[in-house]
Residue frames as qw, qx, qy, qz and C-alpha x, y, z in Angstrom:
[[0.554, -0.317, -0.209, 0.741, -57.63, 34.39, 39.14],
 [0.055, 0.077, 0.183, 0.978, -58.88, 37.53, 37.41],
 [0.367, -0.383, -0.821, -0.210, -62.31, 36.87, 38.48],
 [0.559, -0.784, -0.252, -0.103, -62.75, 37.00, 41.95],
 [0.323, 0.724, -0.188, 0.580, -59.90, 39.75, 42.72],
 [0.309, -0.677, 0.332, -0.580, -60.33, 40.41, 46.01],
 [0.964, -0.137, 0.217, -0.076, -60.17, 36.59, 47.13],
 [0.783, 0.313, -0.255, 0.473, -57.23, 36.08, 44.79],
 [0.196, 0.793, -0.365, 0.446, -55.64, 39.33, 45.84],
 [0.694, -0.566, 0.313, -0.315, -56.19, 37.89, 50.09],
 [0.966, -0.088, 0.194, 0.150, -54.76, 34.05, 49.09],
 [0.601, 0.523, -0.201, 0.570, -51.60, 35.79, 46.95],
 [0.333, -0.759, 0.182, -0.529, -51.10, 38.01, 50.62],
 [0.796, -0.446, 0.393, -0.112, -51.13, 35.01, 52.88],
 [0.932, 0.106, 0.310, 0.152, -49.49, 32.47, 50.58],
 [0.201, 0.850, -0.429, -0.230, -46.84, 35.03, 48.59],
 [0.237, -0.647, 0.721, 0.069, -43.74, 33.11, 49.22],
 [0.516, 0.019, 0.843, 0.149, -44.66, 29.08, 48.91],
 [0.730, 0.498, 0.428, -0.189, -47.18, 30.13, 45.43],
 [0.230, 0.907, -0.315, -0.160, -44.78, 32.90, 43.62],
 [0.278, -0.450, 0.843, 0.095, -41.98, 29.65, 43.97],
 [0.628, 0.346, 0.696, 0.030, -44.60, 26.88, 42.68],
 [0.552, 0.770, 0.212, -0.241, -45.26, 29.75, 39.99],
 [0.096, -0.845, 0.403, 0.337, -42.01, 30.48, 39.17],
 [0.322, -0.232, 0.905, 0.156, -40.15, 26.84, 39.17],
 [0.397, 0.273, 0.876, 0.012, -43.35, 25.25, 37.32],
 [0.534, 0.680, 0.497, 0.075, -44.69, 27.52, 34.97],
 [0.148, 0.930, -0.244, -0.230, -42.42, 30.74, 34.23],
 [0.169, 0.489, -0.828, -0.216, -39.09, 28.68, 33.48],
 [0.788, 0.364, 0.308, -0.388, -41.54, 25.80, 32.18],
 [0.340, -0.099, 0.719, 0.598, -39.51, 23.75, 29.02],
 [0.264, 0.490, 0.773, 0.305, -43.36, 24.55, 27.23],
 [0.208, 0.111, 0.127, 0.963, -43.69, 27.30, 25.33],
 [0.405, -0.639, -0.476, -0.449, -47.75, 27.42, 25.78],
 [0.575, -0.651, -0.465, 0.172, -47.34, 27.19, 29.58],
 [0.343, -0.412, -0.076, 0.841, -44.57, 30.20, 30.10],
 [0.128, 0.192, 0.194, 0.953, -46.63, 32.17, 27.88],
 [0.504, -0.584, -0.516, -0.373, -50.06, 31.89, 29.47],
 [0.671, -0.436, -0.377, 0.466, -47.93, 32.30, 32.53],
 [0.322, -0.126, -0.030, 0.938, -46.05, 35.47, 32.12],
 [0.196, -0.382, -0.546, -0.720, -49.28, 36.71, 30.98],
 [0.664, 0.063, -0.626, 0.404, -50.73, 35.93, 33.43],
 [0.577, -0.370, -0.338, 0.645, -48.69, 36.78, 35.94],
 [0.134, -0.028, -0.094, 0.986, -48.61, 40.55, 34.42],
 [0.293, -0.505, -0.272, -0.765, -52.61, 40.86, 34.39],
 [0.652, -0.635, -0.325, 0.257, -52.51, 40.00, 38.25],
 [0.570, -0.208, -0.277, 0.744, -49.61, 42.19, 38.91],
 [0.153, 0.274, 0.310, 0.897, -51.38, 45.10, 37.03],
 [0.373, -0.561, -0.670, -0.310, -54.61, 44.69, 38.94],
 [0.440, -0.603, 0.249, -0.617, -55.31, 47.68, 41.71],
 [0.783, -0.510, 0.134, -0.329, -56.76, 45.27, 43.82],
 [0.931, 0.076, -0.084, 0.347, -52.90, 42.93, 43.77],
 [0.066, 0.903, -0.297, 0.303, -50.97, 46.66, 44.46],
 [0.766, -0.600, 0.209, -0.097, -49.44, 44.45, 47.59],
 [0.932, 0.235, 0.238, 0.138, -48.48, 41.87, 45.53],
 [0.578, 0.776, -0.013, 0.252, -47.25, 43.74, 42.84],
 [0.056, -0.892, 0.405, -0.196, -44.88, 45.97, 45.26],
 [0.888, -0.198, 0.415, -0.023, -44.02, 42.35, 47.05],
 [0.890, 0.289, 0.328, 0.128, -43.26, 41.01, 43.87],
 [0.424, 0.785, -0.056, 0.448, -40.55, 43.82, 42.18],
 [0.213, -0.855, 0.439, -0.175, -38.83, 43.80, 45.19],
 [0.770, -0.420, 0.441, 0.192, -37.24, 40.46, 44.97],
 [0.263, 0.703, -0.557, -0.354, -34.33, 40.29, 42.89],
 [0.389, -0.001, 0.920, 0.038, -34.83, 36.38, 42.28],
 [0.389, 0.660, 0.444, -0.464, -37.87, 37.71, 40.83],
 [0.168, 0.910, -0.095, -0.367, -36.48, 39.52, 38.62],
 [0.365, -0.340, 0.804, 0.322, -33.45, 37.19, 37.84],
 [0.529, 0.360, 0.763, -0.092, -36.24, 34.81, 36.42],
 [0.518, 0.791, 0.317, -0.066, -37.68, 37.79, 33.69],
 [0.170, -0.595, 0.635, 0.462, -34.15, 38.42, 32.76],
 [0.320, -0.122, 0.885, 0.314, -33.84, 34.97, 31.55],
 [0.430, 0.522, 0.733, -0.075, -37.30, 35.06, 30.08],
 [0.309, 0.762, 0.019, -0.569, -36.34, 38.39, 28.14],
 [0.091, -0.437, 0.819, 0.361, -33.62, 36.46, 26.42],
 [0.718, 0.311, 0.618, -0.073, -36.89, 33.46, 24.95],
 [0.332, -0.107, 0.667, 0.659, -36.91, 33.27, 21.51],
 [0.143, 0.589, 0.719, 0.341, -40.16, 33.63, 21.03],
 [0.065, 0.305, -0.006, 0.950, -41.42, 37.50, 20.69],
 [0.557, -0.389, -0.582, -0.447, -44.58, 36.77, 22.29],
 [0.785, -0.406, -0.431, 0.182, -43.06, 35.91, 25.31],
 [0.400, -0.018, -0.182, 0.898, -40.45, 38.69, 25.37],
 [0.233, -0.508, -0.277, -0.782, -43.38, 41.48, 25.03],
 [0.615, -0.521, -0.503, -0.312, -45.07, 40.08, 28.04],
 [0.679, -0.388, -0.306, 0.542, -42.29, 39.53, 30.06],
 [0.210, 0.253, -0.028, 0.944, -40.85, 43.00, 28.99],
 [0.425, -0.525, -0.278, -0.682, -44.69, 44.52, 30.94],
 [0.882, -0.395, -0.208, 0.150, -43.57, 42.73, 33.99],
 [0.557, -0.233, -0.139, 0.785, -39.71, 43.39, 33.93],
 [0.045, -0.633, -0.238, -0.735, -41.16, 47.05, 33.19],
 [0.728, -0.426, -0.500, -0.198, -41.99, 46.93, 36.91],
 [0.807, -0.381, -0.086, 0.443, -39.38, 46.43, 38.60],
 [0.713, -0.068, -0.060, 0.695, -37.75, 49.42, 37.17],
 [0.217, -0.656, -0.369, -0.622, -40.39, 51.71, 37.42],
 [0.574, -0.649, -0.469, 0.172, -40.76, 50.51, 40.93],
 [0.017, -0.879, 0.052, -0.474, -39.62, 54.08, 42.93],
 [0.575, -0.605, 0.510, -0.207, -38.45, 52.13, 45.89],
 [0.788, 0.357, -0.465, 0.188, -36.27, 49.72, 43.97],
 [0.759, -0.640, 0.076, 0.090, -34.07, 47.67, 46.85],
 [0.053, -0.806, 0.522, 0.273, -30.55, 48.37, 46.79],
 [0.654, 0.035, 0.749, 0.102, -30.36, 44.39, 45.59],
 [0.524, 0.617, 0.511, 0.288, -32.37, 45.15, 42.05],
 [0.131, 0.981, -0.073, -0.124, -30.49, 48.38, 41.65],
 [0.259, -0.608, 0.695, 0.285, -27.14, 46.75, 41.63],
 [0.609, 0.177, 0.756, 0.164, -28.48, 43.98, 39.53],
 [0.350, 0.920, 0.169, 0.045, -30.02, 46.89, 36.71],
 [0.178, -0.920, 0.294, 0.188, -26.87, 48.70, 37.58],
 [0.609, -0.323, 0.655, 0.309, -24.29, 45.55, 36.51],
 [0.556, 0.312, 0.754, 0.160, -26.27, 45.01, 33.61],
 [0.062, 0.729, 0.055, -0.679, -26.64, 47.97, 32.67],
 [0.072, -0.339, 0.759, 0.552, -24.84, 47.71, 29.29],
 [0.092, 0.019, 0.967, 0.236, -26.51, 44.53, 28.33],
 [0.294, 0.616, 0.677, -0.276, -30.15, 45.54, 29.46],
 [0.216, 0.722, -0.092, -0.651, -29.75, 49.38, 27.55],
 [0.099, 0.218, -0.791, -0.563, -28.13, 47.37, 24.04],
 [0.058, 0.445, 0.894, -0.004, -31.37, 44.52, 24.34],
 [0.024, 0.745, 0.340, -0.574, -33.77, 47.42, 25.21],
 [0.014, 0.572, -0.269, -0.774, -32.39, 49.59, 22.04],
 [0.232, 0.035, -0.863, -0.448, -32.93, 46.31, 19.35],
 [0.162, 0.308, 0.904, -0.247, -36.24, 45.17, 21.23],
 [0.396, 0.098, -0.370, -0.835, -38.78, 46.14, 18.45],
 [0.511, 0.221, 0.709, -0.433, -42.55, 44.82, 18.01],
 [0.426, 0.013, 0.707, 0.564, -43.96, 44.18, 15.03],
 [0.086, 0.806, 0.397, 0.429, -46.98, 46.71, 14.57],
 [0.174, 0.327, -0.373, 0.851, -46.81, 49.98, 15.64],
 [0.534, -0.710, -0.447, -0.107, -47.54, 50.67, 18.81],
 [0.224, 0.750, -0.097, 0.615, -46.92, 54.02, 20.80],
 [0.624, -0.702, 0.160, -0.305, -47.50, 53.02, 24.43],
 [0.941, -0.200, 0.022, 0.273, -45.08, 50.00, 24.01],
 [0.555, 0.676, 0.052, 0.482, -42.64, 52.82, 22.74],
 [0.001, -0.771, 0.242, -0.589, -43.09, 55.25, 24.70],
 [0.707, -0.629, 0.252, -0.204, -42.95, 53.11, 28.06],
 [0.849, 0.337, -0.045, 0.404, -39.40, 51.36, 26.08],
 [0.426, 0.601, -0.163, 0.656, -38.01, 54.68, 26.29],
 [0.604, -0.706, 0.058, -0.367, -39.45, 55.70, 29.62],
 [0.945, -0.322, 0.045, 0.027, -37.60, 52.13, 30.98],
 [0.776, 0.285, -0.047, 0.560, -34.21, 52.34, 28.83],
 [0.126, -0.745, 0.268, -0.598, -33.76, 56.51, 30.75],
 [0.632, -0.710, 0.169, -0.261, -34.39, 55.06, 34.15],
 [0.932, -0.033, -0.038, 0.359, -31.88, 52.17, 33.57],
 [0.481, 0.608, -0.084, 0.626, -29.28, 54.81, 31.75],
 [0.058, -0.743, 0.255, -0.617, -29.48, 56.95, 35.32],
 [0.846, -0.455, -0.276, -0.025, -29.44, 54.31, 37.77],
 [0.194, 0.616, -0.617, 0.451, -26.81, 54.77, 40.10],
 [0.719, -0.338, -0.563, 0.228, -25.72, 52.50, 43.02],
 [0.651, -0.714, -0.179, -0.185, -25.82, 53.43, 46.59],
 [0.640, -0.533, 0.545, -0.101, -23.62, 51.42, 48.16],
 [0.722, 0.380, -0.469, -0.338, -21.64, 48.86, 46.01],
 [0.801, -0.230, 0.499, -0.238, -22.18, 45.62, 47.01],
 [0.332, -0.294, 0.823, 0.356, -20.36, 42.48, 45.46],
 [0.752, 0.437, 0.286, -0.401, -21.71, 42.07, 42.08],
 [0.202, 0.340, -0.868, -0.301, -19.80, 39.70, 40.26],
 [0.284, 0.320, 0.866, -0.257, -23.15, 37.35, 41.89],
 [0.463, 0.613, 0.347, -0.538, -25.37, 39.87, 40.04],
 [0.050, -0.477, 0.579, 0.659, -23.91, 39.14, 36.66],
 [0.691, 0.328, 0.602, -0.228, -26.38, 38.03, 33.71],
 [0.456, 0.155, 0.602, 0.637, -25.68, 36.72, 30.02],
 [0.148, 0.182, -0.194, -0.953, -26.96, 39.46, 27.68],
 [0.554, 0.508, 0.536, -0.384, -31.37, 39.09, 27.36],
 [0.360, 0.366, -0.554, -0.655, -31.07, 38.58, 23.00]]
């Protein structure tokens, strides 16, 4: 899948919906710890790839999406939170966030900004820092639109 780019990027285009479900259900919330990390992995060196930009924008706009790398910030293993955290990094970068994953950032707010403050790596490293702090500002200023019913958008705390 990192190969031939422009072939993946065309079959992830046509097929979004029925693969991004197979991927989701069968290898991101996986019970094996080998398969949801090789997955979330992955999943962020496709989403990162120029030639997947579609994708990527496709993919940070669904708040199901997104639901999923919640749950996956909360793994135990650190390995898995790092990756996912370069993914859910994404979605809240994204500039055209739907009003859906703004109320969902926006509920959570609390929970994502406390997780986010304790979420340490174990060497240093300045880019994972500085794009921490970069993520934990944009959360801190979110602001809803419109407030839509979000007792649905409620998630345990990612620890």
């Amino acid at each position: 899948m990192t190969r031939h780019k422009s072939t993946v990027a065309e079959f992830l285009s046509k097929n979004f919906d029925w693969f991004f479900e197979e991927y989701n259900s069968k290898l991101l919330e996986s019970s094996s710890y080998i398969t949801r990390r090789h997955a979330i992995k992955l999943l962020g060196d496709m989403l990162l790839d120029r030639t997947n930009s579609a994708v990527m924008v496709r993919y940070v706009s669904s708040v199901d999406n997104m639901r999923i790398l919640m749950n996956l910030l909360r793994d135990s293993n650190k390995t898995i939170k790092l990756e996912t955290f370069h993914v859910f990094k994404l979605f809240v970068a994204n500039q055209n966030k739907p009003p859906e994953i703004i109320s969902v950032l926006v509920t959570n707010r609390s929970k994502l900004l406390r997780f986010l403050g304790e979420f340490n790596i174990e060497k240093e490293d300045d880019q994972f820092e500085a794009d921490k702090l970069q993520i934990i500002e944009e959360i801190a200023t979110l602001e809803l639109k419109d407030r839509p019913d979000q007792d649905s958008n409620n998630f345990d705390s990612p620890s």
